[in-house]
C-alpha positions in Angstrom: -39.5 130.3 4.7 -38.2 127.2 6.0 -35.3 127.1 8.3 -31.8 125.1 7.9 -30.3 124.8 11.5 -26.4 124.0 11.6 -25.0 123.4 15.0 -21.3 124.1 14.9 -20.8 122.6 18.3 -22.4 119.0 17.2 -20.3 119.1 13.9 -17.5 119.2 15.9 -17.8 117.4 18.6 -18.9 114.8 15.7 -15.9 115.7 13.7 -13.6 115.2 16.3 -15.4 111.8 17.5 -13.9 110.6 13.9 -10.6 111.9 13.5 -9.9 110.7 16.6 -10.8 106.8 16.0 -9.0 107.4 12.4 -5.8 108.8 14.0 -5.5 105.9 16.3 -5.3 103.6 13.1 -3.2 105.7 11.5 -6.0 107.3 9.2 -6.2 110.9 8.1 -9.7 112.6 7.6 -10.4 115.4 4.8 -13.3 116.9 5.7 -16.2 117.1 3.2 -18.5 120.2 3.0 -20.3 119.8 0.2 -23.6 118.5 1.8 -23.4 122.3 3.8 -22.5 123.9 0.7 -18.9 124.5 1.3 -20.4 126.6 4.7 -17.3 128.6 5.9 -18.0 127.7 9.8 -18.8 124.5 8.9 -14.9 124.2 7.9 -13.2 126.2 10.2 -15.1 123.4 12.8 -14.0 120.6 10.6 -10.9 122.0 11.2 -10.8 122.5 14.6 -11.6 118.9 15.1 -8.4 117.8 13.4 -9.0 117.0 10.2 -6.6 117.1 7.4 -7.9 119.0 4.6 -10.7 120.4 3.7 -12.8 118.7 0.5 -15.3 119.9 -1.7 -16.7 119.2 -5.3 -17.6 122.8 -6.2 -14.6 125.2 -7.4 -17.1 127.9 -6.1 -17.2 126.7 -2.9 -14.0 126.3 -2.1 -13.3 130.1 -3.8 -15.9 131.2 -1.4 -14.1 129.5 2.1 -10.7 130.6 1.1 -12.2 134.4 1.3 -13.8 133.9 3.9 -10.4 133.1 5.8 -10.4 129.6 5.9 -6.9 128.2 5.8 -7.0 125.2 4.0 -5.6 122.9 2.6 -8.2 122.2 -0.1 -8.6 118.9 -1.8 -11.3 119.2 -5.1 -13.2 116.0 -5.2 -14.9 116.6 -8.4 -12.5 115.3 -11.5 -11.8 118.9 -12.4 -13.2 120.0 -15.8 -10.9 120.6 -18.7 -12.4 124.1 -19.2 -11.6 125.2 -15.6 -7.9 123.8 -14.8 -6.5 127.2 -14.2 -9.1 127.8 -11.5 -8.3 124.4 -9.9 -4.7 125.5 -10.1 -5.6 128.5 -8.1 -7.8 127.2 -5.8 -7.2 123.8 -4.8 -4.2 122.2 -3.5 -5.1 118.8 -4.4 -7.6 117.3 -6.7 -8.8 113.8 -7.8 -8.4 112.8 -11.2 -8.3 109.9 -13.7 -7.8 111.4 -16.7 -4.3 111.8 -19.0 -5.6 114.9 -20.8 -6.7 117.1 -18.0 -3.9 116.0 -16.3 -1.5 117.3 -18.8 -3.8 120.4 -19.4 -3.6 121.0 -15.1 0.2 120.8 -15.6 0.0 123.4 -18.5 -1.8 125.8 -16.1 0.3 125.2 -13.0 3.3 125.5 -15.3 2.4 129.2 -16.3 1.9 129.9 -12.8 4.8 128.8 -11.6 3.7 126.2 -9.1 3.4 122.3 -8.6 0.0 120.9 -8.4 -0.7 118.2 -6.2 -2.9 115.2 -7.5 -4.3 112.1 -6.1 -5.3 109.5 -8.9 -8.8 107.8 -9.1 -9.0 104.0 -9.5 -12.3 102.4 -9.9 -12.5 98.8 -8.0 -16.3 98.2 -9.3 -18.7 101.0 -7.9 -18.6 102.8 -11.8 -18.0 106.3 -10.8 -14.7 108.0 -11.6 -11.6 106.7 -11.6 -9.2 104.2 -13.7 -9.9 100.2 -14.1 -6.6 98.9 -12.2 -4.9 97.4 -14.7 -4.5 101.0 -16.3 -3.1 102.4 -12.9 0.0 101.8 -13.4 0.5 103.3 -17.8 -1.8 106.5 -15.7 1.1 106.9 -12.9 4.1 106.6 -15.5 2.8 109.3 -17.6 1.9 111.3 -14.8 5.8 110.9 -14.2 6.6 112.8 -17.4 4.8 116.2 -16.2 7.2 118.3 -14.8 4.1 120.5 -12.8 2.0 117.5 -11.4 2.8 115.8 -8.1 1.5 112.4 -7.7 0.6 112.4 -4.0 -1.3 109.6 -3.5 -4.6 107.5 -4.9 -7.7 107.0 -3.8 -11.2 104.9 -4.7 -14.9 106.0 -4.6 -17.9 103.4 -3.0 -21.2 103.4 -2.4 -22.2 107.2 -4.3 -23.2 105.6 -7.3 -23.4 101.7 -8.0 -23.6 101.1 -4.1 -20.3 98.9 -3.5 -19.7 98.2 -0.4 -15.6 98.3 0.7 -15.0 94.9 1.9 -12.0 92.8 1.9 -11.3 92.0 -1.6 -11.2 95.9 -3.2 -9.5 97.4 -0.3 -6.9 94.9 -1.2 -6.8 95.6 -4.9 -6.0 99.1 -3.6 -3.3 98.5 -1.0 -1.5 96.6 -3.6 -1.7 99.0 -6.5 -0.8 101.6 -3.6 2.0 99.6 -2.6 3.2 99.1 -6.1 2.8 102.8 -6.4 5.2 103.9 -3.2 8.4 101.1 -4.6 8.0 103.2 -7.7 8.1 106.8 -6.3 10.2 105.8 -3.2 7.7 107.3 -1.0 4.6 107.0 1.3 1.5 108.3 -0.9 -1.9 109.1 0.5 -4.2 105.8 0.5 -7.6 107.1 0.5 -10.1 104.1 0.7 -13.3 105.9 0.4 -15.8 108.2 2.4 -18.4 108.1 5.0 -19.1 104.1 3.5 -15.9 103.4 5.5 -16.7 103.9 8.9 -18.7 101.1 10.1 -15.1 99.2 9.7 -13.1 102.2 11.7 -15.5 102.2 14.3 -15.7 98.2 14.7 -12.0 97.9 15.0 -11.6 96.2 11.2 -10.6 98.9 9.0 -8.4 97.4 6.5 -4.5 97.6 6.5 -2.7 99.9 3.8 -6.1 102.5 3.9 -4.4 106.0 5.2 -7.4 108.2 4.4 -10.6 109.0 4.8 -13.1 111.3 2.7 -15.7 112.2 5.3 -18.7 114.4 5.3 -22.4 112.1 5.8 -20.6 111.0 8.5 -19.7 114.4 10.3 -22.9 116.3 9.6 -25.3 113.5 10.2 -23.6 111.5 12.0 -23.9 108.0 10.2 -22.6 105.6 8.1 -23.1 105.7 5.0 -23.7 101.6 4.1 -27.0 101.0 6.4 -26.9 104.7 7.8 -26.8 103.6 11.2 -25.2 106.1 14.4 -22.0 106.3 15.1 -21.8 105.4 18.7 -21.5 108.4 20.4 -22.0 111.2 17.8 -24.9 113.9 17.5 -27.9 112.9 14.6 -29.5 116.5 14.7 -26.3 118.7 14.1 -28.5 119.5 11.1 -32.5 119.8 11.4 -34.7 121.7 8.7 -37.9 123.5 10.1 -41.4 124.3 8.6 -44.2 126.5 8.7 -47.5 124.8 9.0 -49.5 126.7 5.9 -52.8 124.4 6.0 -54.5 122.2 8.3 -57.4 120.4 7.1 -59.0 116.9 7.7 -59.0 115.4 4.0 -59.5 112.0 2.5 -56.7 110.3 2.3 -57.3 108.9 -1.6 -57.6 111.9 -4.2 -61.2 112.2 -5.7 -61.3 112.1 -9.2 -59.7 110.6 -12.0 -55.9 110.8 -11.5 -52.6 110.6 -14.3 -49.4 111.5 -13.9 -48.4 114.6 -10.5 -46.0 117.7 -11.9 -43.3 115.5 -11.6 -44.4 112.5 -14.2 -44.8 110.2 -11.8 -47.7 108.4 -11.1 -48.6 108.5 -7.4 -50.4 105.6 -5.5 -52.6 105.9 -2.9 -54.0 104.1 0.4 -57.4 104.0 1.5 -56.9 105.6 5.0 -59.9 107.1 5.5 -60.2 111.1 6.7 -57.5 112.1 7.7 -55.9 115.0 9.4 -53.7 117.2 6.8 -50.9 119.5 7.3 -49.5 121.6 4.8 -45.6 122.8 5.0 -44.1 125.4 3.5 -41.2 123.6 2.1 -41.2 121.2 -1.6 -39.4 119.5 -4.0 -37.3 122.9 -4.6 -36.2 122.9 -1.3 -35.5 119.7 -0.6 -35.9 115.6 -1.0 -39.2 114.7 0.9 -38.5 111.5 1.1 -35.5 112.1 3.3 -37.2 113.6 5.7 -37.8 112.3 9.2 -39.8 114.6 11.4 -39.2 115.0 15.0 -42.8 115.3 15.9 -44.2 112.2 17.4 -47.0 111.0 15.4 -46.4 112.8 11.7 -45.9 111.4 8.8 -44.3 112.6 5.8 -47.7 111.5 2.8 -45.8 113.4 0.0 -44.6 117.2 -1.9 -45.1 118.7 -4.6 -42.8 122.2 -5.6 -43.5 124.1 -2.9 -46.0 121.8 -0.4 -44.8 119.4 2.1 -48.1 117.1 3.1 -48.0 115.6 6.7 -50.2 113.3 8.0 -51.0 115.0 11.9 -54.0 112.5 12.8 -52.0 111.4 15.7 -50.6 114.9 16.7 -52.9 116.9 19.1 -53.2 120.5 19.4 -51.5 121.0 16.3 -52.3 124.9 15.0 -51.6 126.7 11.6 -48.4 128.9 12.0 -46.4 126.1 14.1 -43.1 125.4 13.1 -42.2 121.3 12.9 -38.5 119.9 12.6 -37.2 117.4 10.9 -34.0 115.3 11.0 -33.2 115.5 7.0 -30.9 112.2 5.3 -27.8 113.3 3.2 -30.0 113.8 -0.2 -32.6 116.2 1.9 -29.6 118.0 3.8 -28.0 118.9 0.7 -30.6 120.1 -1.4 -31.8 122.1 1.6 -27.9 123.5 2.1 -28.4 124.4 -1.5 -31.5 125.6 -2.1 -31.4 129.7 -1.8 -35.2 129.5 -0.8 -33.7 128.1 2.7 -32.8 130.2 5.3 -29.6 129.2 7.1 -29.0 129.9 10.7 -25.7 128.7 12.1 -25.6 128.4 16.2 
């Protein structure tokens, strides 16, 4: 079985490393633990570190950190889904959202439990994902005025998750002003959130923008990179996270398949170099586990050649003394760490 190793120390000292450049600009951090699959001590770390809140996109996983004793506040990133407002009510302090009708349906449910439900509104400035197209901010925020259960605590933007925008200049601006707009309305400071882990090559090269009062972070935290070109943060841990492998098979193979070839058991059509014979390990870990492609071995010398389900192939030519039954490492990207936090055929071991 392969191994998920989560160093609670490392993810807090990286943690920490981040809230504390953020407060010094006056920038709040919510924690994100969805790429550890809402991991209680993942989150009560977080939170010793200083961050803000707690945010995750799963309703389950923020059901399963509040029974396992973890304070809170929660923030649900995921627009919450009409058919499950009540449990967003219950659960979640805050959540994202950009739409009228689940707003008014989240203020029916908070409404019959007696409570105000805090929300902070999406606006899309041009990566395509969630959120509102700026000119219909402000109509959003007026009839968010009319709910009597709903309070409109701030609003925030998504980059680089989906159409791979970058924040620069010109849409953290569009977003300070539609903030600013926003507080002479209510009368009150609102949470600015300008984004996630995409964000902090600017904090930690002294240019964040003005206006930006929040962070979304968790690439950054767990990894501990940024999100644009996935470069270190100076100072922070890369291996809070590594996954571990069993070596299954070790054979010296060609390195081009022998036989006519169509499509592997995922549709694709695989293309090979001419290497020669080379020197073949076979992992227990796949494409059910994890991304392979986000992998980044530890082991001098290997090389990730490719996966199938349940096989990870190496390429151990340049690795001596290698044996079957030895256990390689491997620093995983964010796609690779979250499947493996995910995926129930990974063991996870928290030090």
């Amino acid at each position: 079985m392969a191994v998920l190793t989560i160093n609670l120390k490392k993810l807090e000292h990286n943690a920490r490393l981040i809230c504390d450049q953020a407060r010094a600009v006056g920038v709040s951090v919510y924690g994100v633990t969805k790429g550890l699959c809402g991991l209680p001590a993942a989150a009560l770390a977080f939170k010793q570190a200083g961050v803000a809140a707690i945010a995750d996109s799963r309703l389950e996983n923020i059901a399963a950190m509040r029974a396992a004793g973890v304070a809170g506040p929660f923030v649900l990133l995921r627009l919450p889904s009409l058919s499950r407002v009540e449990e967003a009510v219950k659960l979640a302090d805050v959540s994202l959202n950009s739409e009228l009708r689940t707003l008014q349906a989240l203020d029916n449910a908070a409404a019959v439990l007696g409570i105000r439900h805090k929300v902070i509104l999406m606006v899309d400035v041009g990566d395509l994902r969630e959120g509102v197209w700026p000119e219909d901010f402000p109509p959003l925020l007026t009839e968010c005025l009319r709910l009597r259960h709903i309070e409109v605590v701030g609003l925030g933007t998504n980059l680089a998750c989906y159409g791979g925008v970058i924040p620069d200049e010109n849409n953290m601006e569009l977003l300070r002003r539609l903030a600013e707009d926003a507080e002479q309305r209510l009368a009150r400071k609102l949470v600015v959130s300008g984004g996630n882990s995409s964000s902090l090559a600017s904090l930690f090269s002294g240019k964040f923008p003005a206006g930006i009062n929040n962070l979304r972070i968790g690439e950054g935290i767990v990894l501990g990179r940024e999100a644009i070109n996935r470069q270190p943060i100076p100072g922070a841990y890369l291996d809070a996270c590594t996954l571990t492998a069993e070596v299954i098979e070790l054979k010296t193979k060609p390195s081009v398949p022998v036989g006519t070839t169509g499509q592997d058991a995922f549709g694709g059509v695989p293309v090979f170099v001419d290497r020669g014979l080379r020197q073949r390990a076979i992992l227990s870990l796949g494409r059910q586990d994890t991304v392979p492609e986000g992998l980044a071995p530890v082991l001098d010398g290997a090389e990730v050649v490719g996966a199938s389900s349940d096989h990870l192939i190496l390429d151990v030519t340049a690795v001596p003394g290698m044996q079957i039954g030895d256990l390689v490492t491997f620093i995983p990207g964010y796609g690779a760490l979250l499947a493996a936090a995910t995926s129930p055929y990974v063991r996870k071991v928290v030090c």
